[in-house]
Each structure stands twice: as C-alpha cells, then as structure tokens.
C-alpha positions in Angstrom: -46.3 -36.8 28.8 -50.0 -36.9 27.5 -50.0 -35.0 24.4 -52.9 -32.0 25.7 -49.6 -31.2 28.1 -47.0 -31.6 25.1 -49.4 -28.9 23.0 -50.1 -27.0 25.7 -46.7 -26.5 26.8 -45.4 -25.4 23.4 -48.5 -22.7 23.0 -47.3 -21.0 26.5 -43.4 -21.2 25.1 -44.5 -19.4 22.3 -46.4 -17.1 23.7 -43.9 -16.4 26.5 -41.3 -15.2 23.0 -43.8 -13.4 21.5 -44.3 -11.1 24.5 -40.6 -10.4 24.9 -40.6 -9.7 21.2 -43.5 -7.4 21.7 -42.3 -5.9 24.5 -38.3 -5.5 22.8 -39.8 -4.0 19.8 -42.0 -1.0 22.0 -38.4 -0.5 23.9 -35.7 2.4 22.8 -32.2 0.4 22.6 -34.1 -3.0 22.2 -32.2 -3.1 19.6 -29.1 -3.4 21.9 -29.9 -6.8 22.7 -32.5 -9.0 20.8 -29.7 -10.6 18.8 -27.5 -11.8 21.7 -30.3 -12.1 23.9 -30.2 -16.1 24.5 -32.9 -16.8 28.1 -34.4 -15.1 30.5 -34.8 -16.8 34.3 -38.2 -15.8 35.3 -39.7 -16.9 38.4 -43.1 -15.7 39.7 -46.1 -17.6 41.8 -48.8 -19.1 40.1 -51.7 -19.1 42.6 -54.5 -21.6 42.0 -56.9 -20.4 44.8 -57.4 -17.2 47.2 -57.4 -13.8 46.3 -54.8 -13.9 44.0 -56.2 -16.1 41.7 -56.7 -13.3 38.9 -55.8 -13.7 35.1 -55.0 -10.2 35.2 -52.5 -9.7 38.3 -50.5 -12.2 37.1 -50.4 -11.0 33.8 -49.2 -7.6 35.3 -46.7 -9.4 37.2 -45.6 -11.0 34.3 -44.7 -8.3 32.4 -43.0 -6.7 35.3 -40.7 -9.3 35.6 -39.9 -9.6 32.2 -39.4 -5.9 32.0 -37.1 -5.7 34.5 -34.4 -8.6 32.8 -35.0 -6.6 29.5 -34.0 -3.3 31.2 -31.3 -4.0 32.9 -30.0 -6.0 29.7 -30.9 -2.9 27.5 -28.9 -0.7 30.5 -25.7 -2.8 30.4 -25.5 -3.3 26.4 -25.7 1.1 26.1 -23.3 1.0 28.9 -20.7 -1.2 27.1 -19.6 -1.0 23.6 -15.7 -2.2 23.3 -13.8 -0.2 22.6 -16.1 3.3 23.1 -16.7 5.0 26.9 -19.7 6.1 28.2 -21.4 9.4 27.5 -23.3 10.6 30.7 -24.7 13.4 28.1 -25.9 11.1 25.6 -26.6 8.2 28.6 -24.8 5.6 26.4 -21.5 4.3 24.8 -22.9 4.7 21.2 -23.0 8.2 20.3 -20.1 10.6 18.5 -18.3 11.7 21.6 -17.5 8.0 23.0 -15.5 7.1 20.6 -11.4 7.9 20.7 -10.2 10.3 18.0 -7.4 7.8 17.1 -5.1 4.7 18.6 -3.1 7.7 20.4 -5.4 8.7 22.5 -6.8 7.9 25.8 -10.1 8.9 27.7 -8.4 11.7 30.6 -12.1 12.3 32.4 -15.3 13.9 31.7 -16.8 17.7 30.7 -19.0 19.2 33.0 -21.4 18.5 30.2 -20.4 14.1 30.6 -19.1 14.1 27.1 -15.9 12.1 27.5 -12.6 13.8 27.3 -9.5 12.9 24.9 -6.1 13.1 24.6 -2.7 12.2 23.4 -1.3 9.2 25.6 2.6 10.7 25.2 1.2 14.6 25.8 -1.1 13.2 28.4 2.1 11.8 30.1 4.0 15.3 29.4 1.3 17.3 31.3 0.9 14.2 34.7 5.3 14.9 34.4 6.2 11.3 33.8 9.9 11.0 34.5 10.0 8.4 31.5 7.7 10.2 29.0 10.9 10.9 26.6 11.0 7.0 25.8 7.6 7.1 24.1 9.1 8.9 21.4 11.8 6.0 21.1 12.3 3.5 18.8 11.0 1.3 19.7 8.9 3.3 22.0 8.5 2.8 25.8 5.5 1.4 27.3 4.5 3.3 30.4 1.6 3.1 32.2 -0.7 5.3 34.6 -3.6 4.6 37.2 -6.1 6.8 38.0 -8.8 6.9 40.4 -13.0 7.6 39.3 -12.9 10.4 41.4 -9.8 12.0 39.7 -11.7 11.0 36.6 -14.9 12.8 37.1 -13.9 15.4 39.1 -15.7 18.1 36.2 -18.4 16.4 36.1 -21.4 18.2 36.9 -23.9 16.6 39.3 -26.6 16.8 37.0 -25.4 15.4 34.3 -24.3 12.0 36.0 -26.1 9.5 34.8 -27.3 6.8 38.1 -26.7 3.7 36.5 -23.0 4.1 35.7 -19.8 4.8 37.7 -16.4 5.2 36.7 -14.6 3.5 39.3 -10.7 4.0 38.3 -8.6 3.2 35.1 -5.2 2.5 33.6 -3.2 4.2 30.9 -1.2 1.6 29.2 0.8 2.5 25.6 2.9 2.4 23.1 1.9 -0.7 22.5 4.0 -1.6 19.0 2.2 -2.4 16.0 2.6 -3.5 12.2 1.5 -0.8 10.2 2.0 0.0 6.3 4.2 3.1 5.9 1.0 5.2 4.9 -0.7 4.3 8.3 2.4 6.1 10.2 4.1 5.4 13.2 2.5 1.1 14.5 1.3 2.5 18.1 -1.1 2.1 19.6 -2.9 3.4 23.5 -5.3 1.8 25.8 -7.5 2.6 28.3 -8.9 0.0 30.7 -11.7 0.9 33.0 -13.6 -0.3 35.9 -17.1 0.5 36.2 -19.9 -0.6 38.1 -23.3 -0.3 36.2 -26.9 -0.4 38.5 -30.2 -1.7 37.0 -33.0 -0.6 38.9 -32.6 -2.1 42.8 -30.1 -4.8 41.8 -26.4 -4.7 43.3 -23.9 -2.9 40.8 -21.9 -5.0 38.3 -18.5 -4.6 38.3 -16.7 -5.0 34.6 -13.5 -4.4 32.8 -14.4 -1.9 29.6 -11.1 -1.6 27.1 -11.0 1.4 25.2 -9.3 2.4 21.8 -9.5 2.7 18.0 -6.8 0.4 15.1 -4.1 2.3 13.3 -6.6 2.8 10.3 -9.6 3.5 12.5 -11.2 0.5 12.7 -13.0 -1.0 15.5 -10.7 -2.2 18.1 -12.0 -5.7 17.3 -10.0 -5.8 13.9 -6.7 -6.3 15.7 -7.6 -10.0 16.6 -7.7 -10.6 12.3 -4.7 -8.5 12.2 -2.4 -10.6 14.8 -2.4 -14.4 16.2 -2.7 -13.1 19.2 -3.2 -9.4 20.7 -0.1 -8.4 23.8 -3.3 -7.6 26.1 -5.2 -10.6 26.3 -3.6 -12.6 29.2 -3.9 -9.6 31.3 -7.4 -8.4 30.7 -8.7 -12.0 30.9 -6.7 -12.0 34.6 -8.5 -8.7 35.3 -11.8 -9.8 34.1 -11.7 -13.0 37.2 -10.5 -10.7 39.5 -13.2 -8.1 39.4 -16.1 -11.3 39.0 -13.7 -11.7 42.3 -14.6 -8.9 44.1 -18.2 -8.6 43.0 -19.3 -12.0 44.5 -16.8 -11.6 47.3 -17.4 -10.3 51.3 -17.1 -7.3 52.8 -14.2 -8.9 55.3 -12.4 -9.6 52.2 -11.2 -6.1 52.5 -12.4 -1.9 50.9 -13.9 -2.7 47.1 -12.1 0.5 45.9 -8.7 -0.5 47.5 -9.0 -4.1 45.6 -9.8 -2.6 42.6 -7.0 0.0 42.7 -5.2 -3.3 43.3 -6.5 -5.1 39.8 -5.4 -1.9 37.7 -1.4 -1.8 39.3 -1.7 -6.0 38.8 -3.2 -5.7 35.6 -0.3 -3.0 34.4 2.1 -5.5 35.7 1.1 -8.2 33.7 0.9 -6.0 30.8 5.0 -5.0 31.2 5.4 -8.4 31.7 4.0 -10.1 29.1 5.4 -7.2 26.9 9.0 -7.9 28.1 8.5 -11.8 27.0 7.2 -10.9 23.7 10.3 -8.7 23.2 12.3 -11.7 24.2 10.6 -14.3 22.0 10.9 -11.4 19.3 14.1 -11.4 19.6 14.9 -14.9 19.5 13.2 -15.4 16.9 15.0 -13.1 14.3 18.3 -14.4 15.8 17.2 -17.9 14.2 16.4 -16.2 11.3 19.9 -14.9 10.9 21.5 -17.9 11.8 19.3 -19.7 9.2 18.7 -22.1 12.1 14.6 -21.8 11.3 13.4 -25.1 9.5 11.8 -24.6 6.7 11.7 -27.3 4.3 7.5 -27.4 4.6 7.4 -24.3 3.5 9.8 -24.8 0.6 8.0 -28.1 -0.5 4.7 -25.9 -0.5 6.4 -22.9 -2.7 6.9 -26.1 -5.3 3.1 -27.1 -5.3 1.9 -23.3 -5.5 0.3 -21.8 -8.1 -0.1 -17.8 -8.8 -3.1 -18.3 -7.3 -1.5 -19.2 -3.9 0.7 -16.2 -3.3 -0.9 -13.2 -1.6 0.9 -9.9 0.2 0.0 -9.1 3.4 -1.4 -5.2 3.1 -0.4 -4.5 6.7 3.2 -5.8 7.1 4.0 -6.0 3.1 5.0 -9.9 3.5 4.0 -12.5 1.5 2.2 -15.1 2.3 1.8 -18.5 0.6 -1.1 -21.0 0.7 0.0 -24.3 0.9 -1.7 -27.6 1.6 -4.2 -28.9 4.4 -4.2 -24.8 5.6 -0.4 -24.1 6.1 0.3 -20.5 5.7 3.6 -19.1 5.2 4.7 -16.0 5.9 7.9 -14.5 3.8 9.8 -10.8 3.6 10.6 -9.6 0.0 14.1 -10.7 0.7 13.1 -14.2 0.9 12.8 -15.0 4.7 10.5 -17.2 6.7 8.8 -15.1 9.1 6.2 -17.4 10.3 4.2 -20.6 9.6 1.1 -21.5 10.8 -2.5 -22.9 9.8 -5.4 -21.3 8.9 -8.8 -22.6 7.9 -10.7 -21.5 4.7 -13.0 -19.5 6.6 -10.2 -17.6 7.8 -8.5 -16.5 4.9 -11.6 -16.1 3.0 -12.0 -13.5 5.9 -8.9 -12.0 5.1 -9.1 -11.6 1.6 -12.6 -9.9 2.3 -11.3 -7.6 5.0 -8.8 -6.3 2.4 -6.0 -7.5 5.2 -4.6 -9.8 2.4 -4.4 -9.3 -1.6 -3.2 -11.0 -5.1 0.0 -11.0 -5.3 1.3 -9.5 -8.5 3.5 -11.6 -10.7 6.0 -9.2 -10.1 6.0 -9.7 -6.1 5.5 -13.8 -6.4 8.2 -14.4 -8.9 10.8 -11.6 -6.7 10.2 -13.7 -3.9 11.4 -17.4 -6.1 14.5 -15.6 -7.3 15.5 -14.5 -3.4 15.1 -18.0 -2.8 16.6 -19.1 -5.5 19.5 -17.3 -4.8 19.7 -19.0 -1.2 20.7 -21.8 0.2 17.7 -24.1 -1.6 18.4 -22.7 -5.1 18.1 -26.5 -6.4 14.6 -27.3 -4.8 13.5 -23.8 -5.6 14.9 -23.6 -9.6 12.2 -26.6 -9.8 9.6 -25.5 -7.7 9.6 -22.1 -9.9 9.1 -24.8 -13.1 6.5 -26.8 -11.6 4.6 -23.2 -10.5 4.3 -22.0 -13.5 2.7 -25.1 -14.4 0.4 -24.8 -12.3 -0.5 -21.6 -12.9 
C-alpha cells in the first residue's frame, strides 16, 4: 500500500473515534457505554459524482448513522443493569427504586407511577396461596418457584408512564436458594427474579434478553456471589435460557406464538433450576458422607499444612473455615474441628482479590494453631506433630 493511502487511512480512523467521542461526551448516559463500547458497523454510500456528491450530506448522514448505534447502545445499557429492573418513572435500571430491598425479595409488578414493586418471596407466595409455601420456612428451606406473565406484571401500570422502548414480557420467581452466610448476616437465602424483556431502539426489531434480578446476603451487588462460590446453582440454567431466547429472536413466525415460547423458556428454565438444585443436594450429600467415613484423600493437603507458615493460614469471613495456602496455588479449605472441606487451585490474582474484598482474613494464631492440634489429635498426629515444628519455623 503506497504510503499517501497508509497516512491517509489512519487520519480518517482517527477522525472516525474522535467524532464518536465527541458525539458520546454531548450524550446523557454516554457514560453507559464508552468503556465497553468495542466497534461500531457503519455502512453508508460514498458518491463520487451526481447530485450527491456533497461534503456536507454525507457528513449529515454520517452522524446519523453513528447516532443511531450509539442510541440504541445507550437505550440497552439503561435498560439492563444486573441485578436492578427497570424504572418506567425514571426510564432506566439505575436509579433508587430498581434496586431490591434485600436477597428476599422479588420484583411483584409496577406502580401506576412505573416505579418497580417489592416483596418478600415467602409472603409473596403466602398471598398467590402456594400449597408448598410452609417449606420455605424449613430447614433447609424449599425452593419453589412461580411464573408470571408481563401482562399480570404490569397490569397498574399507567399508560402514560410506559416507557416505548421496554416491555416486560413474563418472569419467574425462583428461591430459597441456600447460601453460606456468617451468623450476623442471618438466615443464607437468597430470591431471584428472572425476566424477559424485549427492548426497541428507534425502528429496529425488539431484542429479547434474560435480565436476573437480586441483591447478596450483605447487600452487595449480585455479581459478588461468583467470588463468594466456585460456582453459582443458577448458572447452567440461565446460560440455557439465554440460547433459547437468541432462539426465538432470530427464529420464524411458523416456529410457533413468541409469547407462548417464551412462557415455555421460564417453566424450562424453572426446571433446570429444581434440577440442578436436586443434584447439588446429592453431590452435597455425598460429599459429607466421605467426610465422615474419612474416605476424603487428603495427604496434599497435610504435606501443605507442614510447609505453611502463619502467613499461609486465613479464615474464610463468610463460612468461618480456614483456609490454607499451599504450593503452586492449592487452597485448602478446613472446619475448626479439623476437616477437609474442599481443595482446589487458585491463582494469585485471585486470592489477592479475596483478601481485598474482605471475603478472606489473617488468621489469628489462636485459629491456625486450633486447627494443628484437631489434626493433631486425628488420624495423622505423626505427620502433623512435625508439620506444627517445621511451621513455626517458618514463621
């Protein structure tokens, strides 16, 4: 490529980011999305004779067309904030009312006003007379779920107030789902609500998407359970619910009613849920029966408790276990009392993370040195009286 095209292909690149920059910056909720903004496909004419041949028409067009991708960007990032629902009084998922009081409740419609509506997920299920609602106060609690239709949904909502660009199109209630708290947190559950909704920007054909909603025991974002746990009892099902609805919005209309398919992903998703939460119980169970039976290997974790220093135990702040570092990233996971619980790998990244979170701390030579004599006391008192001396070397 001749060098006059090289240059003069970089000077329109960088003029092409400039204007989007420009044009972001002037924009209210361009905010939204000029970090995670990564291309934009434009495609427009360039004429090189006739009556279009003006500097300034194209220009116009330009802009236009870049307008458009950054509104409809701008419209979908307001509409979607995990974990938050959409305020039709506000017109986005940002503001004070989208957010749920606490990991009880659920969203159970809209004001006349469009602020979203909250509510206990077990009182919720009192009111709708669910003949198992008297589980949820089990322990461990039930897990019941509930599907409702956007109509249902939205039924308050005053015509005025409904915001063009965003439609509620049906939901599932899903909870308890049992969590590991600390005993100051209270009672580890916690409820969900899944939505489909179909957002519309400008003339284009409405995007159907799965929007989870719900707050951690402590508050937090609902993003902080993914530090908190290997892996959250959701995920399988939502990322089965996600293809289906990409499904149904680049499907045909032979392939059957849109509402009635996705009435269809909320029951399949809810089944997947019970499922998936029935083979965790299992594997939950197993598990501790191999702890009992003392069946668990752990002779890595053992040789590790002999290299560690003070430096390597930590406590757990959420589940009150302690964990030891050992080397090349195994992590070890022990109860007061002395028992494996878990081992697994981690990178330094990742428990740096921790320790910044607060999700792990120091342990205090008090909790280290209990958790040498329980296993001193076991079955590997030999290995462990001289892993406890070569420690405190270390240390």
């Amino acid at each position: 490529m001749p060098d006059t095209v090289r240059v003069l292909g970089e000077v329109a690149w960088d003029v092409l980011q400039r204007m989007v920059r420009e044009m972001l910056a002037r924009k209210a909720g361009g905010h939204l999305v000029e970090a995670h903004l990564d291309e934009l496909d434009l495609r427009l004419p360039l004429f090189f004779r006739g009556a279009h041949v003006d500097p300034g028409a194209f220009s116009e067009e330009l802009v236009s067309r870049i307008e458009k991708v950054l509104d409809d960007a701008i419209q979908r990032a307001a509409a979607f904030r995990p974990g938050h629902a959409f305020c039709h009084r506000c017109g986005r998922a940002s503001c004070d009312h989208s957010r749920p009081p606490s990991c009880r409740h659920v969203f159970v419609g809209y004001a006349p006003t469009g602020t979203p509506l909250w509510q206990d997920f077990a009182q919720h299920c009192l009111e709708r007379k669910h003949p198992e609602v008297d589980r949820l106060y089990g322990d461990p609690p039930a897990f019941l779920t509930l599907v409702q239709t956007g109509e249902e949904l939205g039924e308050r909502l005053l015509e005025a107030f409904q915001a063009p660009s965003y439609e509620l199109k049906g939901q599932l209630l899903a909870g308890f789902f049992p969590l590991k708290t600390k005993e100051v947190e209270g009672r580890g559950v916690l409820a969900l609500t899944l939505q489909v909704v179909a957002t519309r920007a400008s003339s284009s054909r409405p995007r159907l998407a799965l929007n989870i909603l719900g707050v951690a025991p402590r508050g937090e974002e609902l993003g902080a359970l993914w530090e908190r746990y290997h892996e959250v009892p959701w995920r399988r099902a939502v990322r089965w619910a996600q293809s289906a609805l990409s499904s149904i919005h680049h499907g045909r209309p032979a392939d059957g009613p849109v509402d009635q398919r996705l009435e269809g992903v909320l029951r399949g998703t809810a089944r997947r849920l019970e499922r998936d939460l029935r083979s965790r119980g299992r594997r939950t169970r197993h598990a501790e029966q191999r702890h009992r039976s003392g069946h668990r290997p752990t002779r890595k974790a053992l040789d590790d408790i002999q290299e560690a220093g003070s430096e390597d135990f930590l406590v757990d702040e959420r589940t009150g276990t302690v964990v030891v570092l050992g080397d090349r990233g195994r992590t070890h996971f022990f109860t007061p009392q002395g028992r494996l619980v878990s081992s697994v790998r981690y990178s330094r990244d990742a428990i740096e993370k921790k320790r910044k979170l607060g999700l792990w701390r120091a342990a205090s030579p008090a909790e280290s040195e209990g958790l040498r004599q329980e296993l001193q006391a076991g079955n590997e008192s030999s290995a462990i009286l001289q892993g406890s001396s070569d420690s405190r070397r270390h240390s």
